[in-house]
N, C-alpha and C positions, 0 to 999 in steps of 0.2 A: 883228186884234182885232175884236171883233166889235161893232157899234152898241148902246150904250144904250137901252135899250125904257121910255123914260122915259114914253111912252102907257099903259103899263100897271098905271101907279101912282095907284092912286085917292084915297087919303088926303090930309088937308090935315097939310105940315110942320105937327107939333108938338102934331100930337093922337093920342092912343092906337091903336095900330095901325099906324103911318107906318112904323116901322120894320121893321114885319110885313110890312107889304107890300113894302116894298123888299126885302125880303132874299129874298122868296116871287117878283117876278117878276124878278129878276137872279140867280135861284140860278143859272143856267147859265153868266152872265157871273164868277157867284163861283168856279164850280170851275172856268173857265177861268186864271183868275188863279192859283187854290192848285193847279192842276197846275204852271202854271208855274212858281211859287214853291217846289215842291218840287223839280223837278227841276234847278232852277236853282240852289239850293242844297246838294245832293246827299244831301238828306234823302227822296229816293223809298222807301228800304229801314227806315223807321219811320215812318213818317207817309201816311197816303194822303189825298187831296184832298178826299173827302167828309167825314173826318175834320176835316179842318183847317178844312174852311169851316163846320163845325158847331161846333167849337172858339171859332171864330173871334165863331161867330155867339152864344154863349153870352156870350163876353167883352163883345160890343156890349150886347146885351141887360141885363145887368147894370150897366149907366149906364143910368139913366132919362133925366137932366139932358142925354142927347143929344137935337138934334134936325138933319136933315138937310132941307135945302131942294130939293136936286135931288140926281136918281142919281149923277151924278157925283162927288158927295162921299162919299155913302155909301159908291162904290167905293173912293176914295181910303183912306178912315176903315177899311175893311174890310180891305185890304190893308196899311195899317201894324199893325194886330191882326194879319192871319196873317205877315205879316213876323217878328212878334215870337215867334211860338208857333213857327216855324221854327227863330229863333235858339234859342231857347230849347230845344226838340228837340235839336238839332244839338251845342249845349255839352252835354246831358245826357246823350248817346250820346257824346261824346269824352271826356269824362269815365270813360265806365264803360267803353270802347274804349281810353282813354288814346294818342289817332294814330289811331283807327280807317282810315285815308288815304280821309277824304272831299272831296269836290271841292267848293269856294266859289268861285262867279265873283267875278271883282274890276271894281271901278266903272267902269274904264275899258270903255266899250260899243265903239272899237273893237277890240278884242281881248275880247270879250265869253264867246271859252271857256278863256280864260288860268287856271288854275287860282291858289287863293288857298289858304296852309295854314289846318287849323281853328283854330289860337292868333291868327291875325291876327283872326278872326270876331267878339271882344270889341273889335278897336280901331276895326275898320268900324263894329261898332254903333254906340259911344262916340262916335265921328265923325259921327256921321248923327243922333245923340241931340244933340249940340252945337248943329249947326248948325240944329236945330230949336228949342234955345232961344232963337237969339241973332238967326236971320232961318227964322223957320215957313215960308214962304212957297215961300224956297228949296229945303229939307227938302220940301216939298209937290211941288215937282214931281220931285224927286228920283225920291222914291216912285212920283211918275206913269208916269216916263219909265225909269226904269230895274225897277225889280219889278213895276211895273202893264203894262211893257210899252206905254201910248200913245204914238202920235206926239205930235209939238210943235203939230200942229194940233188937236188932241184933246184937247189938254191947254189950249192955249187956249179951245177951245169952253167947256170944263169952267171955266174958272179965270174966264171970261168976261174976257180980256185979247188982246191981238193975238197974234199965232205970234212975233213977234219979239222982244216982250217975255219972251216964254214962251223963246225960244233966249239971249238975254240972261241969262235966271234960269241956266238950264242949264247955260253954260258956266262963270256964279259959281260955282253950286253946285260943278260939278265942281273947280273951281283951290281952292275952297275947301277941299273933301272930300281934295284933293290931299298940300295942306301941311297940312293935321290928322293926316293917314296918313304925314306924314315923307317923302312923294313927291319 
């Protein structure tokens, strides 16, 4: 994963333009993300990366009432948007495929090319929807560490908390994510 080019953002959080610019000098870190996030949910054959991070980008842009204090959130906030236009792809093509046999990874990272069927793809969401209402925090590094692809130290830098804190959320989140999924 590649560093944060948090230098090259010149706006002050939460004035017009802030989010312009974030998105204008992390577009590379953005289609790094939505490559992965497509391929990783085996939506590379309807969706392409520059699509999705313009998708993506369309959905931010449409909340005003956001405002982002460092890159690191933005990424975060960006990637549950293309998370979501992923699933939402993905159920739209199975739908019109009814089985299409596409490949979902399952949460467990080690087994990370364990194939998941697309009918479980509604109860992962559901699950990850949950546990973001009930502890965000957790859901936040989910996101981080599993579709945003950071390390646990990266995720602290970002969270501004210790790496252990950060492996502590991780392991909830996951037993969490576990018995939501009937694991």
């Amino acid at each position: 994963m590649s560093t944060v080019h948090a230098e090259a953002v010149a706006p002050t959080p939460g004035r017009p333009g802030h989010a312009d610019a974030l998105f204008e000098s992390l577009y590379d870190d953005l289609r790094r993300l939505a490559r992965r996030e497509v391929w990783r949910n085996g939506a590379r054959d309807f969706v392409g990366t520059r699509t999705l991070v313009h998708e993506a980008w369309l959905e931010i842009s449409r909340r005003h009432a956001l405002a982002f204090d460092e890159p690191g959130k933005f990424l975060a906030y960006a990637t549950q948007t293309m998370r979501g236009l992923v699933i939402d792809r993905v159920r739209a093509h199975h739908a019109q495929k009814r089985g299409g046999g596409l490949d979902i990874t399952a949460l467990d990272t080690h087994a990370a090319e364990q194939a998941m069927q697309p009918d479980q793809l509604d109860h992962v969401s559901e699950a990850i929807d949950a546990l973001a209402a009930t502890e965000p925090q957790l859901a936040q590094v989910v996101d981080l560490k599993f579709f945003c692809g950071f390390t646990l130290a990266e995720i602290a830098r970002m969270l501004d908390v210790s790496e252990r804190t950060v492996q502590r959320q991780w392991e909830k989140a996951r037993l969490m994510l576990h018995d939501a999924l009937g694991g």
